[in-house]
Each structure stands twice: as C-alpha cells, then as structure tokens.
C-alpha positions as CSV (number, residue, x, y, z in Angstrom):
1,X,11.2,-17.7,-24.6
2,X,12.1,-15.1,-21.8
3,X,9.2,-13.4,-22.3
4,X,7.2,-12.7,-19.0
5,X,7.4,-9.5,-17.4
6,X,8.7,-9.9,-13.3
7,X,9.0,-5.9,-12.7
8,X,9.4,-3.0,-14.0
9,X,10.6,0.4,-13.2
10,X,12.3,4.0,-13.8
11,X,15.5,4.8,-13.3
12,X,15.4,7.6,-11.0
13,X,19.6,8.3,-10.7
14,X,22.2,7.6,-12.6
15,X,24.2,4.4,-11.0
16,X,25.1,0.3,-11.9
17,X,22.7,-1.5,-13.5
18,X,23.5,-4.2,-10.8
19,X,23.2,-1.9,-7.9
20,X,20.2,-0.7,-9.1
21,X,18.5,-3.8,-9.7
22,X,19.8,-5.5,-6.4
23,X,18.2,-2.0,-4.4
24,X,14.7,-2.0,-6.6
25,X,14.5,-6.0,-6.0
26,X,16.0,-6.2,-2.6
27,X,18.4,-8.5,-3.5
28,X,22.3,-8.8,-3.3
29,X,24.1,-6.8,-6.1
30,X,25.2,-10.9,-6.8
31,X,22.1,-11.9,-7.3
32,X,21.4,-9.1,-9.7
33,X,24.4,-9.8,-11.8
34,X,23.1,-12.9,-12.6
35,X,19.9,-11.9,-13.6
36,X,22.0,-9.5,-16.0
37,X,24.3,-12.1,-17.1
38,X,21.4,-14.6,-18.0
39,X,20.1,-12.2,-20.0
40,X,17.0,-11.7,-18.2
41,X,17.5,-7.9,-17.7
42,X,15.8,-4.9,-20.4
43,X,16.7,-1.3,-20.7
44,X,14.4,0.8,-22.5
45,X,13.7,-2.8,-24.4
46,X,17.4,-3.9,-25.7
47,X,18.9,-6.7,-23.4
48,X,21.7,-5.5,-21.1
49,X,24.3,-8.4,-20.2
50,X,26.8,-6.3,-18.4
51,X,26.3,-6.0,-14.6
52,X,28.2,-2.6,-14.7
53,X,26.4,-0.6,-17.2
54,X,25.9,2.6,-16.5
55,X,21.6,2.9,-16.3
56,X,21.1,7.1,-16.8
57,X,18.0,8.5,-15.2
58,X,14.5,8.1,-17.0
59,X,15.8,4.3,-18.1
60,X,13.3,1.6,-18.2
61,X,14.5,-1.5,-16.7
62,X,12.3,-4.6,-17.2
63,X,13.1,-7.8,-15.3
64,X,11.9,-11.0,-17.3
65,X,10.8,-13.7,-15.0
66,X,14.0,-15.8,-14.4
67,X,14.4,-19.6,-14.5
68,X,13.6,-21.5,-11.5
69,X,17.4,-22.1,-10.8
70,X,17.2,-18.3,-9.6
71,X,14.3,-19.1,-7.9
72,X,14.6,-18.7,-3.6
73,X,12.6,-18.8,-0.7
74,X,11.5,-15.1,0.3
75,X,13.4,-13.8,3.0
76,X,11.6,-13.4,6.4
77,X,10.0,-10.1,7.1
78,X,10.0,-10.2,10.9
79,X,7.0,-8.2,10.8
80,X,4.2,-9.7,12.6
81,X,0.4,-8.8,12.0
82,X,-1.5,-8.2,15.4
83,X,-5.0,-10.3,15.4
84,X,-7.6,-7.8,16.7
85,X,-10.3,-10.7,16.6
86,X,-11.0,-14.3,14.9
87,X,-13.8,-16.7,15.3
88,X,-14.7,-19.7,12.7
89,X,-15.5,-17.2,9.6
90,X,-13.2,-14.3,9.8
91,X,-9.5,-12.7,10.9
92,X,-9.4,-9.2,11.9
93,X,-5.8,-8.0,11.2
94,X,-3.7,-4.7,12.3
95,X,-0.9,-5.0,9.6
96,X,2.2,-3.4,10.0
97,X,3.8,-1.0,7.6
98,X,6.0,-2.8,5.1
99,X,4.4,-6.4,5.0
100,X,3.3,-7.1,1.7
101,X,-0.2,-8.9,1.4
102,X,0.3,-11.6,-0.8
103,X,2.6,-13.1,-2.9
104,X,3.2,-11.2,-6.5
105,X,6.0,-9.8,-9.1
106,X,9.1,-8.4,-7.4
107,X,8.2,-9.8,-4.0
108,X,11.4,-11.0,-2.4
109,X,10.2,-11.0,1.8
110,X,7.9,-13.4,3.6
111,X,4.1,-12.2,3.3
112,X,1.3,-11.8,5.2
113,X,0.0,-15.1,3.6
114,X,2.9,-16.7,4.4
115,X,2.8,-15.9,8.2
116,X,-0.7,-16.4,8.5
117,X,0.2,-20.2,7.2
118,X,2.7,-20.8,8.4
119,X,1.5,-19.9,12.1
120,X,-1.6,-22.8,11.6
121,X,-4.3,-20.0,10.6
122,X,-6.7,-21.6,9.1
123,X,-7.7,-19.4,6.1
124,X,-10.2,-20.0,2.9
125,X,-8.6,-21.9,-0.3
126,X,-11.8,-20.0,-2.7
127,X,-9.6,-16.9,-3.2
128,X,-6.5,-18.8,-5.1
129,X,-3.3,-20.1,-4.7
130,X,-0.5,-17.9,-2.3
131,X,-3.5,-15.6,-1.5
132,X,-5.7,-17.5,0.5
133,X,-7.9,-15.7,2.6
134,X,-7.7,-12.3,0.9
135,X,-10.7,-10.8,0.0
136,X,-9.1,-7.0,-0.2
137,X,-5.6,-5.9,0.8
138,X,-3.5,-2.6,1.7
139,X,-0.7,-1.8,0.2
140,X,3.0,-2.9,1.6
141,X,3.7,0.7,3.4
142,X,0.1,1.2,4.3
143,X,-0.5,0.3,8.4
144,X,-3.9,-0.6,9.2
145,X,-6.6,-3.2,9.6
146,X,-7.9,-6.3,7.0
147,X,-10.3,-8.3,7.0
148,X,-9.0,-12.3,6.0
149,X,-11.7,-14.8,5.5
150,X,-11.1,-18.5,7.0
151,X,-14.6,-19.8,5.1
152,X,-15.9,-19.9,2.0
153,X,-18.9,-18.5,2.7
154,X,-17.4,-15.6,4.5
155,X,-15.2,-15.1,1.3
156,X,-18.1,-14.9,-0.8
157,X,-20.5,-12.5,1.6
158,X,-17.2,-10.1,2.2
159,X,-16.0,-9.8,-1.6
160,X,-19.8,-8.7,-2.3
161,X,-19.9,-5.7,0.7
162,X,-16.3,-4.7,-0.6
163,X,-18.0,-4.5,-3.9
164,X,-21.0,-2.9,-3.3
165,X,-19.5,-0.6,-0.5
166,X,-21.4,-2.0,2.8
167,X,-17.8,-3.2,4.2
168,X,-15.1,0.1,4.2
169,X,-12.3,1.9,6.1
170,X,-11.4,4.9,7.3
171,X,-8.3,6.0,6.6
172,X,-5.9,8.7,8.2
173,X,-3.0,10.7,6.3
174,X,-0.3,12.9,7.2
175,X,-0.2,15.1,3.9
176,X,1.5,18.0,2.6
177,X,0.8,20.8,1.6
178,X,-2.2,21.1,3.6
179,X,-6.0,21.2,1.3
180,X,-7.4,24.5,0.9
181,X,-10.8,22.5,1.9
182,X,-12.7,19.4,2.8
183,X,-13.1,17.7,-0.8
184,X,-14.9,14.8,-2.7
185,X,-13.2,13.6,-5.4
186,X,-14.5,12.0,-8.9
187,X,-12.2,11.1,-11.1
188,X,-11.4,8.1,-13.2
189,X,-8.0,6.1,-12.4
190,X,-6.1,3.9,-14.6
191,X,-2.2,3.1,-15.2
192,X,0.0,5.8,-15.8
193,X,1.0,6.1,-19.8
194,X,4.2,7.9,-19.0
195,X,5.0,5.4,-15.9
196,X,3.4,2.3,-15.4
197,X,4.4,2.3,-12.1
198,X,1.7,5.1,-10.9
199,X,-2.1,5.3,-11.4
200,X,-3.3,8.3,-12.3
201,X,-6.5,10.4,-13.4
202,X,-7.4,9.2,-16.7
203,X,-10.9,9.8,-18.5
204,X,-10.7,6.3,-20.0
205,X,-10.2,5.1,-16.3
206,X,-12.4,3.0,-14.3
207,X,-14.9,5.4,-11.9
208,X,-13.2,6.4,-8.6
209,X,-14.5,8.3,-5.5
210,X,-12.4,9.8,-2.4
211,X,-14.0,12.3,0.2
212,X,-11.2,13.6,2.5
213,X,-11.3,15.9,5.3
214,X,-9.3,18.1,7.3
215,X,-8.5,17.4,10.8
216,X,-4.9,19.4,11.9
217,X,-2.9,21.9,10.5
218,X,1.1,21.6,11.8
219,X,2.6,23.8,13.9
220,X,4.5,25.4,10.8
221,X,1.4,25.0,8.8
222,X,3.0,23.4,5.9
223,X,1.7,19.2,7.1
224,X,-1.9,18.3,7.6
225,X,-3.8,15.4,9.4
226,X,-6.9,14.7,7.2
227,X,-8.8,11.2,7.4
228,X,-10.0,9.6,4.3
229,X,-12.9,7.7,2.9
230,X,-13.2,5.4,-0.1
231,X,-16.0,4.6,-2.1
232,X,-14.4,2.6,-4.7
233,X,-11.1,0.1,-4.2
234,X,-8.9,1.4,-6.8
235,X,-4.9,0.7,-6.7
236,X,-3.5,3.2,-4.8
237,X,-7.1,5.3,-5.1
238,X,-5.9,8.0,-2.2
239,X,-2.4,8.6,-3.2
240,X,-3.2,9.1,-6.6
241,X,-6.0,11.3,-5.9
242,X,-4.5,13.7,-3.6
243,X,-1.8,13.9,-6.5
244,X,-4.6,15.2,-8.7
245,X,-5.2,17.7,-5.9
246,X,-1.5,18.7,-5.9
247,X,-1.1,17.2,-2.3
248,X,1.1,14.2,-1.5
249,X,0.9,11.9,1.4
250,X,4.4,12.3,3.7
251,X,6.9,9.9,2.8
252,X,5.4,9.1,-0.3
253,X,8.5,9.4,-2.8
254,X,6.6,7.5,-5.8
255,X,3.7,10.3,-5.7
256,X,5.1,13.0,-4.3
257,X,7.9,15.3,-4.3
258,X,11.3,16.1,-1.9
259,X,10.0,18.1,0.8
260,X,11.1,21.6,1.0
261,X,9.3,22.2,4.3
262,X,10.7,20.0,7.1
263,X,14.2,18.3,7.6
264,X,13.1,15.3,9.1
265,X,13.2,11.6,8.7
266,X,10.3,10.0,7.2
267,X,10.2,6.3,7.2
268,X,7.4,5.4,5.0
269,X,4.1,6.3,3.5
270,X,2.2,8.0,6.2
271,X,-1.4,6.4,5.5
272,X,-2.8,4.5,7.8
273,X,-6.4,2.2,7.6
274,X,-8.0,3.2,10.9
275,X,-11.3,2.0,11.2
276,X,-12.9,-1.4,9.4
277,X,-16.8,-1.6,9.1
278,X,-18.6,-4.6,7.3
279,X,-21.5,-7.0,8.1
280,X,-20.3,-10.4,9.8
281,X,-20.6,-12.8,6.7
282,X,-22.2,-15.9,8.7
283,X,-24.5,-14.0,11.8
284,X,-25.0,-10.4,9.6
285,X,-24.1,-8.4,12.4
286,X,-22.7,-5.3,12.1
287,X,-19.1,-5.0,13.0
288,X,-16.4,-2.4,13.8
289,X,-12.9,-2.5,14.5
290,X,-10.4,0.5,15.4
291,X,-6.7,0.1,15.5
292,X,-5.1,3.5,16.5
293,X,-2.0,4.8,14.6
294,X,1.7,2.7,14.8
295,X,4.4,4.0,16.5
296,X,5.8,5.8,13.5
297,X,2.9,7.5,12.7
298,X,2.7,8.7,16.5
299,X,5.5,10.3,16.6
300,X,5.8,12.5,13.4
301,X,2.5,13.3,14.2
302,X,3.7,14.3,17.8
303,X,7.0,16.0,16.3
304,X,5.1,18.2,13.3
305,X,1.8,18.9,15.3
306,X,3.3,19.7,18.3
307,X,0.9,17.5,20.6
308,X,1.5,16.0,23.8
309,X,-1.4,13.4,23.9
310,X,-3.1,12.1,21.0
311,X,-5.8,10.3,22.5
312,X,-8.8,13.1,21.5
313,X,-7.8,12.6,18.0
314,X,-7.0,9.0,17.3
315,X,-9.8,7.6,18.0
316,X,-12.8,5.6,16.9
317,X,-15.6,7.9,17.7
318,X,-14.0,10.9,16.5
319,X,-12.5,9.5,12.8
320,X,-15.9,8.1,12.3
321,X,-18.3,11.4,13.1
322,X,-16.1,13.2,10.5
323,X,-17.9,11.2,7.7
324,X,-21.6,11.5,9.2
325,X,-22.5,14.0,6.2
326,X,-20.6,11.9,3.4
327,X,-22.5,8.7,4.7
C-alpha cells in the first residue's frame, strides 16, 4: 500500500498540479506527471491522477513515497563546504547556503553527507545510515559553521555538550522590522496545527529559549542586524521565535511576509551561524571557530546598512561580547 508520506505542503497560488509539484520537489514538470499518473499524488487527501489539475491556493498536496522505479540519484549541488579545521576526531565545517545536511523526504540535490564521502572524509558510522557524522545540523538556507564527528567517541562526547548546552553557536540575522529591544525568549515550540510545514509557539510544545540582541538599525530604519543565541536546538527555534515577536528574518518567505519596505532582491534566508564553541571530545580543550558572513550576506548588509567596511562588526570578538550578560 502507498502509504508513506514523502512531503507535504500548501498550495500557496493557484497553478498545475504538475508545475507545482515539479517547483516544490525540484524536479522536471515530467517527472511530476508521473508521480501524478502513478497515483502517488494527494490533494486535501483524495488522489489526483491528472497532471493538469488546477491546485487553488490553501490546497494540501501530499506526495506518497514512490516506487523505486522513480527512484534517482540526487542531482549534484555544486556547493562545496569550506573545512575550517580536522584532525583524527572532528570536521569543522563553513556550510554554504542551500546545501542540505543530510539525506531526508523531498531531498532531490547531493548533500553535505554525500560530498563529505564522496571526497574520502572519513566520518563516524554511530550516527546512522546517509547521516554519518552528524551530531547537529543547520538548516538548507542557513550559512555557517558544524561540527561533523569522524569518531565514535567524538560522536558521543559532542551529542552530550549539544545536549546539555556546553557546545553552541552564535548566530547573526538580518531581520525586519527591527525589535523594539534586546529580548529573551521562553516559549514552547512544536508543529504547526494549521501548517505542518512551520513550528510554532505551542503550550504543549517542547521548552525553547532564544536571547537575541540588537546590533544595527538600516539606514531607512525598517532592517536590523541582531545576533542570536540558542539555548535549546529546536527545528527552526529562531525563525519561529522571532515570528512570535512579530519579526521575520529577510528572505524568509515560509515565516515571514512580502516586504513592504525595500525593493530589493533577496536570495535566501538571511541567518547565518557565526561562531561554534564546544569542548574537543578526545583532549577536552576548549575550542572556538569564527566564520564571518558569505558573500550574500555582505552585501545586503552593505546595501541596507549603508556600510563601507564591515570588519568592526563581523567579527569574533565583538559577536561574542554581546552575550557576556546572557552567559
């Protein structure tokens, strides 16, 4: 029975169900005929077989997982991680914006995984099939630096300091509209009733703390620069917490909302994991690693803010010092 669950998702315009499908799952509008055809295709929970029915906004679509014929390699990213550092136990990783960590429902492109094996890394087989190594991840538009563990033993001493909070990251944000103050935020997260797509603030949730602070206000005062801190590891923790604040991170169309304050392009989710801090899992030194903002994030920050030089701003010392009273 064609019962397993691949993706699901709202319909946000009216259009094809094929060209809708092939966008979500970047695939070719062929491809997503198939899947149609085959019956392996669900709006609002009645099977669709025609590739050109008209899907009308607030649709569910669920894609079952399809046979193995329809099974095919993931398509190469061409995004390449840069390795800030690597000895026996660990891999310290800058990850670029839109490489997926692992392998999961929906993905179609070549993962971080996938590189990272198929380059000769040598990474630890504890954390599971198609996700070796990973003992925490970012999301796919999230930039920023991981942690990958080659070892066993550094899997097991860098899950327990991601779960007890003694490994962390500092995180920076272009976000609009700006918050009226620095905030620390308590509030419970779980899925989203009314779209299982989001997470959102739920009293049933599982416990989930954010502290962000303000760094820059743009020139037009309507953007702000704040860095972020984490003291859980829920899905999507910051963007759905800045949502509770009525705040949105800039390019984020799945949280937030069409800008009404700036004509510009926006290429993905501004967020960016700046700063990595844990305890090396074989010699229980202290390390910490700094990997300043992509080129994307650069320049809308340059373009919005108004700045020449950057340098006083994105960097290790400063991000960190902002946190002193939180810590």
């Amino acid at each position: 029975m064609k019962t397993a669950v691949l993706k699901t998702f709202s319909v946000t315009s009216g259009h094809r169900l094929d060209s809708i499908i092939a966008a979500e799952l970047k695939i070719s509008r062929k491809e997503a005929k198939k899947i149609i055809e085959e019956g392996f295709c669900r709006l609002d929970g009645k099977e669709i077989k025609k590739a050109s029915y008209e899907a009308k906004e607030g649709h569910w679509v669920d894609i079952l997982e399809y046979a193995d014929s329809f099974a095919k390699e993931r398509k190469e990213s061409g995004l390449i991680p840069n390795v800030v550092f690597e000895d026996d136990d660990i891999l310290v990783l800058d990850k670029p914006s839109g490489l997926t960590v692992h392998e999961g429902r929906g993905v179609t492109e070549s993962t971080l995984v996938d590189y990272l094996k198929k380059n000769g890394f040598k990474l630890a087989a504890s954390t599971g099939n198609d996700r070796e190594g990973i003992v925490h991840r970012l999301d796919r538009e999230t930039s920023g630096l991981m942690v990958v563990a080659k070892s066993d033993k550094a899997t097991e001493g860098l899950k327990k300091q991601f779960a007890d909070k003694s490994a962390g990251r500092y995180y920076l944000a272009i976000i609009e509209p700006p918050l009226k103050e620095d905030v620390v935020v308590e509030a419970n997260l779980a899925r989203n009733p009314k779209n299982r797509i989001k997470i959102s603030v739920q009293k049933e949730g599982k416990e989930a703390k954010s502290a962000f602070k303000k760094i820059a206000l743009s020139t037009n005062g309507k953007f702000e620069l704040i860095a972020a801190k984490l003291f859980s590891g829920r899905t999507h923790q910051i963007r759905a917490h800045l949502a509770h604040l009525g705040r949105h991170i800039a390019g984020d169309h799945l949280y937030g909302f069409k800008s009404q304050n700036a004509k510009i392009e926006i290429s993905r989710v501004m967020l960016h994991a700046a700063i990595l801090y844990f305890y090396h899992p074989v010699n229980l030194q202290k390390v910490t690693f700094f990997a300043p903002p992509p080129d994307d994030f650069n320049a809308l920050f340059k373009k919005l803010f108004e700045m020449e030089s950057t340098g006083e701003i994105f960097c290790q010392d400063f991000i960190a010092s902002i946190f002193d009273s939180s810590d």
